[in-house]
C-alpha positions in Angstrom: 0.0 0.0 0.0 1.3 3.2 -1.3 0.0 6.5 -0.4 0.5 9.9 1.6 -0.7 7.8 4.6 1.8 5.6 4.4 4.5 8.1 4.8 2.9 10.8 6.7 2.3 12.8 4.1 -0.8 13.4 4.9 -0.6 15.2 8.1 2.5 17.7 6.5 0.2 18.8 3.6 -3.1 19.4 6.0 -0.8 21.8 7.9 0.7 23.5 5.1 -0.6 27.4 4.7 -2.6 27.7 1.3 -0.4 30.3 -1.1 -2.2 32.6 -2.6 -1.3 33.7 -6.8 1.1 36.0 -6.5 -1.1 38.4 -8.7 -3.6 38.2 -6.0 -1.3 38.9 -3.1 -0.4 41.7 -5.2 -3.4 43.1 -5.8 -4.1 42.8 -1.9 -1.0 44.5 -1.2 -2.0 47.4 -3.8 -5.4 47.9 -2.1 -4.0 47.7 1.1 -1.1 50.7 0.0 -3.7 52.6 -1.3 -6.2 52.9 1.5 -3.3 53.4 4.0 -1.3 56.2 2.4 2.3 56.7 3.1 5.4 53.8 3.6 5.2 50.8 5.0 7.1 48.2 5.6 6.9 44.7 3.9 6.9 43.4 8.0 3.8 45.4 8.6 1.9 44.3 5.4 2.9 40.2 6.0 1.2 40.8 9.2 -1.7 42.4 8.2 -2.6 40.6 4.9 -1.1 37.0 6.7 1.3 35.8 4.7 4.5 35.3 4.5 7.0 37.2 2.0 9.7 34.1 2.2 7.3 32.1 0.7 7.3 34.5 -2.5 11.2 34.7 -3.4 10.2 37.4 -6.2 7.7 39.4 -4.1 10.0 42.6 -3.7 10.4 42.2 -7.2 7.0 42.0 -8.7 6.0 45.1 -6.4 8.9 47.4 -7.7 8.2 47.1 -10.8 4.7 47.7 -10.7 3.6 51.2 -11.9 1.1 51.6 -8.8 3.9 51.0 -6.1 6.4 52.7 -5.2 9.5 51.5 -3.2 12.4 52.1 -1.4 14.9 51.1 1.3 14.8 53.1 4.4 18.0 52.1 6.9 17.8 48.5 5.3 13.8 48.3 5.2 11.9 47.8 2.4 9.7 49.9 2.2 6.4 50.5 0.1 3.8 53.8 -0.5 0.9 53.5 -3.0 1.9 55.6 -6.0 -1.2 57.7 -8.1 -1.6 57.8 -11.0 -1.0 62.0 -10.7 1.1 61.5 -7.3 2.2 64.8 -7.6 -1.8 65.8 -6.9 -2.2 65.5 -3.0 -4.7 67.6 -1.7 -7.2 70.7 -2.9 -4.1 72.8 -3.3 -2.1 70.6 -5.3 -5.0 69.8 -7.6 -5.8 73.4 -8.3 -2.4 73.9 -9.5 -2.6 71.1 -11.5 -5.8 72.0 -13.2 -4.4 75.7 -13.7 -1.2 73.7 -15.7 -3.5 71.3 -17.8 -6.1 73.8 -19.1 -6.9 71.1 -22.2 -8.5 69.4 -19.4 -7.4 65.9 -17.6 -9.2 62.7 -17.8 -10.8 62.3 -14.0 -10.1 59.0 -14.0 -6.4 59.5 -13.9 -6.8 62.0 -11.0 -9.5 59.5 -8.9 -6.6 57.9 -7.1 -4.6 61.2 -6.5 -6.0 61.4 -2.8 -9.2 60.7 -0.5 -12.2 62.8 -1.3 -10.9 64.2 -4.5 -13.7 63.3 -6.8 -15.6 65.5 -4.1 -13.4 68.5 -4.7 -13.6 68.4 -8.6 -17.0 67.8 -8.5 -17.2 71.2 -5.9 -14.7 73.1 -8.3 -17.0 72.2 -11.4 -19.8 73.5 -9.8 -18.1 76.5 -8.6 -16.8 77.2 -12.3 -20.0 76.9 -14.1 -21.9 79.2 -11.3 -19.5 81.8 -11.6 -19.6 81.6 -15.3 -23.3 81.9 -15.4 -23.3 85.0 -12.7 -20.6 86.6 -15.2 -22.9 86.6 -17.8 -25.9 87.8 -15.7 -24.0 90.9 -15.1 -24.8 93.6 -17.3 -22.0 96.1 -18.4 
């Protein structure tokens, strides 16, 4: 009788952690990154997400050199901050400027990720624009 009973098998792969796809770890890690701005270190996110980053040799890898990451080493940390599509956009302030250097316009899209509540702020500024456009031409000169 052969079998993973026989040599105790059995027990070692009933105890083994379930990997996940590395595309999906990724994807978690992404997420994660982006709803908790700023650097973070890879310790923080194995505890967080549960896993392990020995058991995914080209982990560091994958993440720096994805477009949406961003990556450094801080006193021999690796370290990881969700990068925007616009990352130069971080608040109100930064996004008026922005606007006020793109006047052919910018696809919102792009700009959704910039920061928390932004889609808020464009949708204020739009509003803002047309009402003061339509009060312009009320005026009589």
């Amino acid at each position: 009788m052969f079998g993973s009973k026989q040599f105790g098998f059995e027990a070692a792969v009933a105890n083994r952690p379930v990997l996940k796809h590395i595309a999906k770890l990724q994807s978690e890690i992404i997420a994660f990154l982006r709803e908790r701005r700023g650097f973070h270190a890879l310790s923080e996110l194995e505890r967080a997400l549960e896993f392990s980053s020995g058991s995914y040799p080209n982990l560091t890898q994958v993440l720096s050199s994805n477009p949406k990451v961003y990556s450094e080493s801080q006193d021999g940390v690796f370290m990881l901050r969700y990068r925007a599509t616009f990352d130069q956009v971080g608040n109100q302030q930064d996004l008026c400027r922005f606007v006020e250097k793109n006047p052919n316009g910018v696809v919102v899209d792009d700009l959704e990720d910039a920061y928390d509540g932004i889609l808020d702020d464009i949708e204020v500024r739009e509003y803002l624009r047309a009402a003061c456009a339509d009060a312009m031409t009320d005026l009589d000169f």
